[in-house]
RODO-2510 file (C-alpha; in nm, 4 decimals, decimal comma):
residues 175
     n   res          X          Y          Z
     1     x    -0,7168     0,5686    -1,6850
     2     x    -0,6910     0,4495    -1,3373
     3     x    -0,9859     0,2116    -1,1911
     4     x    -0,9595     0,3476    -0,8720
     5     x    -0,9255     0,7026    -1,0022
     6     x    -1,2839     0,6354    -1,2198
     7     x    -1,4584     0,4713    -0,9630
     8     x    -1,4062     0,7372    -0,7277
     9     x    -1,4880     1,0415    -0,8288
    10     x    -1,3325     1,2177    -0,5229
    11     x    -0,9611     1,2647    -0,5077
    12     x    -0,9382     1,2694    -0,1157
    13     x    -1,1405     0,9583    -0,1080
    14     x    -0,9214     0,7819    -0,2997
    15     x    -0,5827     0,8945    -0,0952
    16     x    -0,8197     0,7980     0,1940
    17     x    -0,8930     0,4284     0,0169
    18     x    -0,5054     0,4042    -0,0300
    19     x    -0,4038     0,5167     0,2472
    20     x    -0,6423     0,3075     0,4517
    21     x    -0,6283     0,0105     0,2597
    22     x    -0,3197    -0,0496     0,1255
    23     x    -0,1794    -0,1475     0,4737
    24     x    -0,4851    -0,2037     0,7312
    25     x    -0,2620    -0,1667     1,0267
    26     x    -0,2415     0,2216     0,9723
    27     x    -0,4015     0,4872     1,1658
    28     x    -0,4724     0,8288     1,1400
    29     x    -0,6468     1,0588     1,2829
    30     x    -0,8399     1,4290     1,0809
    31     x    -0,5028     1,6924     1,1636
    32     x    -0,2457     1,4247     1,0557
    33     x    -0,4186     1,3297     0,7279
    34     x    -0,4760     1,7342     0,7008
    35     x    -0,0903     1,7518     0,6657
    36     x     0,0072     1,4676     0,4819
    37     x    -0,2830     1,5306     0,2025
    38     x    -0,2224     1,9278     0,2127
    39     x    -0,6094     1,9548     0,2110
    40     x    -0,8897     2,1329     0,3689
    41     x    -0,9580     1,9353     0,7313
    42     x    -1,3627     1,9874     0,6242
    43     x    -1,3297     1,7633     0,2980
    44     x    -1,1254     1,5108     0,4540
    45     x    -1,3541     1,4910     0,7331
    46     x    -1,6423     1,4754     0,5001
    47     x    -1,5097     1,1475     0,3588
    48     x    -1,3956     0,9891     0,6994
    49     x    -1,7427     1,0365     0,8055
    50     x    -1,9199     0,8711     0,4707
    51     x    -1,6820     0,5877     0,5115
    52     x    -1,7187     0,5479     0,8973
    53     x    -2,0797     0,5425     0,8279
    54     x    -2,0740     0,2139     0,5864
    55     x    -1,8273     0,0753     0,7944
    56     x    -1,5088     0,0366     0,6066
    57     x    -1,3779     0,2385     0,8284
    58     x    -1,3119     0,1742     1,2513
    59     x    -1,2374     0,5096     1,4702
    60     x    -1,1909     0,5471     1,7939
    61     x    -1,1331     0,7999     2,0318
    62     x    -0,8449     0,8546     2,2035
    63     x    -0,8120     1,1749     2,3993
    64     x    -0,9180     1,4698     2,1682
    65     x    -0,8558     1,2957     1,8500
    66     x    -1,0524     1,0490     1,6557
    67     x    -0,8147     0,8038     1,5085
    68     x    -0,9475     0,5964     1,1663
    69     x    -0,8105     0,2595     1,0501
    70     x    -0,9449     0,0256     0,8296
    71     x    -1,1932    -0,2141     0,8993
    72     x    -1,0324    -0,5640     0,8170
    73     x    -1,3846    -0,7755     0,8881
    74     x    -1,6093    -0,5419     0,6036
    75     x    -1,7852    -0,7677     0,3850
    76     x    -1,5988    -0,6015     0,0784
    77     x    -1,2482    -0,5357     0,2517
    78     x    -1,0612    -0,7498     0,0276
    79     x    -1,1948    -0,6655    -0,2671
    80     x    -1,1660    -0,3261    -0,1671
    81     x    -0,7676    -0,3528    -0,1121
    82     x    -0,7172    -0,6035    -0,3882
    83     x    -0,8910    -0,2874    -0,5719
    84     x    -0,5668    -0,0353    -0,3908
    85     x    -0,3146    -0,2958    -0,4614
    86     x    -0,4204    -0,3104    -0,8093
    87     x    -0,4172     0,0649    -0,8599
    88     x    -0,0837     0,1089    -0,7040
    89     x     0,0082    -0,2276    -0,9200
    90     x     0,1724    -0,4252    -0,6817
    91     x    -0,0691    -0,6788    -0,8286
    92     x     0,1605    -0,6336    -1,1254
    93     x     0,5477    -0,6414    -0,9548
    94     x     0,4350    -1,0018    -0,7879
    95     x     0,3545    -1,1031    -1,1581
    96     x     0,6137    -0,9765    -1,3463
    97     x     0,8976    -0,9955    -1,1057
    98     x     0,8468    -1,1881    -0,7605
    99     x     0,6525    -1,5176    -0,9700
   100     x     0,9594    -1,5406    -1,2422
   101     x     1,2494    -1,4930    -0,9738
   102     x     1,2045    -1,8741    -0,9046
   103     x     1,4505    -1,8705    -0,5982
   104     x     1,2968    -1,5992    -0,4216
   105     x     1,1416    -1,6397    -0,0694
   106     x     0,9509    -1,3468     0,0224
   107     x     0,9006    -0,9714    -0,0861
   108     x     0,8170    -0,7185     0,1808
   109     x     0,6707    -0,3292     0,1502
   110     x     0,8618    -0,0843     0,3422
   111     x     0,8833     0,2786     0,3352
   112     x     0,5821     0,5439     0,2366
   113     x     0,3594     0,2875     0,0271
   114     x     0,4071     0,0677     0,4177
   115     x     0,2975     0,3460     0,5722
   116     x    -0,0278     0,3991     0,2844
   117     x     0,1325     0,6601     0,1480
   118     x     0,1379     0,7153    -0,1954
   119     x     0,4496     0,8751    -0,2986
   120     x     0,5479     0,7388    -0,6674
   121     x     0,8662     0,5476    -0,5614
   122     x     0,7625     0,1714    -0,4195
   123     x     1,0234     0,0620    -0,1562
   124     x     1,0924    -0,3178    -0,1678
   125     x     1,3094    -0,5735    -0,0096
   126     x     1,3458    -0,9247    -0,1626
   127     x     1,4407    -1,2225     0,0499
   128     x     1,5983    -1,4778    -0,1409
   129     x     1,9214    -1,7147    -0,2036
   130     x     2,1618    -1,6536    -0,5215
   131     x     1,8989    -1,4703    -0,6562
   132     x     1,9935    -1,2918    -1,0125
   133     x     1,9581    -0,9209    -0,9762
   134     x     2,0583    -0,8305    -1,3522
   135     x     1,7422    -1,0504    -1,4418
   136     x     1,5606    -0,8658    -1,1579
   137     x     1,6647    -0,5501    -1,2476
   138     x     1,5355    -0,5978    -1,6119
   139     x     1,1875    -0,7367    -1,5105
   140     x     1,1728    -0,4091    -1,2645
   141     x     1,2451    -0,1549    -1,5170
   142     x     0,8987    -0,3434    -1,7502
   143     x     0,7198    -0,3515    -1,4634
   144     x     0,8035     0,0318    -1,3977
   145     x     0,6905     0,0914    -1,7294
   146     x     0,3589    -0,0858    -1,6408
   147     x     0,2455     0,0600    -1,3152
   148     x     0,3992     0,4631    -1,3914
   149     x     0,5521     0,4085    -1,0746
   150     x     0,9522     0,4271    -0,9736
   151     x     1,0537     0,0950    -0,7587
   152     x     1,3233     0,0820    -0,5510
   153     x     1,4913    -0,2696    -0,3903
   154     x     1,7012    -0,4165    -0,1751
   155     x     1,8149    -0,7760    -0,1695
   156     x     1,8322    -0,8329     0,1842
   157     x     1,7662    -1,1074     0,4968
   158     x     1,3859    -1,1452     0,6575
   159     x     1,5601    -0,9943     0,9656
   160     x     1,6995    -0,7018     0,7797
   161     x     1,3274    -0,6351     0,6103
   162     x     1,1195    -0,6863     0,9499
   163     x     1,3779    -0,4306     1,0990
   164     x     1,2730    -0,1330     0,8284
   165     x     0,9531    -0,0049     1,0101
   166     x     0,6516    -0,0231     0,8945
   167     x     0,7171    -0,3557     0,6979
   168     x     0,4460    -0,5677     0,4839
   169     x     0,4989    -0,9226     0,3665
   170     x     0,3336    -0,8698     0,0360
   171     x     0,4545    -1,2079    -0,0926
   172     x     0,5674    -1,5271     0,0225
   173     x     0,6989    -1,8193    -0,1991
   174     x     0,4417    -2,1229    -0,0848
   175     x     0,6562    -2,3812    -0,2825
***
């Protein structure tokens, strides 16, 4: 079973954790998240309040909406996202995939999971030279197996990855 999914008992609070903390730049505000979660604007509110309250999350308003983002200077905000990055496993794809591709540079988020979304399919672009995508194809597929998760990849430049918007280095070769 899931850690994040046991510790919190509360499914919207956990899309909230993910979505929040998975990539701190994101903002929402109650309507949007109303949408994208297809649930009641009175339980997701519920939880935006309890976590406003112990300050993980910021809001601010802006106009008639109330827009939430995560609060990068929390006491526990890095546990708390190495916590999301674990349960998404992306923990997992830098061990199994970005650590043994020993010419890779850097491996960047993009699409839905960028955005805190958490669709199944994990959008990545790799930044590397001569790097050997039968080998990185094969350590994908085990670490699909690992995290229940689909990945998809691109081999690309840095340019071509900061271009996809929203972007996240998630990894960077310090070698």
């Amino acid at each position: 079973m899931d850690l994040l999914k046991t510790l919190l008992t509360s499914k919207t609070r956990v899309k909230l954790f993910t979505k929040f903390l998975l990539n701190p730049e994101t903002r929402s505000y109650l309507r949007g998240l109303e949408t994208e979660f297809g649930e009641s604007s009175n339980s997701i509110r519920l939880e935006l309040n309890k976590m406003e309250a112990v300050g993980i999350l910021d809001a601010k308003q802006e106009g008639n909406r109330k827009y939430f983002q995560a609060n990068t200077n929390h006491a526990l905000f890095g546990s708390l996202q190495h916590i999301v990055h674990h349960f998404i496993g992306l923990d997992r794809i830098i061990d199994r995939v970005a650590e043994k591709m020993g010419s890779l540079d850097k491996v960047f988020l993009v699409g839905d999971y960028a955005q805190g979304k958490d669709s199944g399919i994990i959008d990545l672009v790799f930044v590397g030279e001569d790097l050997d995508e039968e080998y990185m194809i094969k350590l994908i597929r085990n670490c699909e197996g690992l995290i229940d998760r689909k990945i998809r990849y691109l081999i690309g430049t840095e340019g071509e990855a900061r271009s996809m918007k929203p972007n996240m280095l998630i990894w960077e070769n310090n070698a």
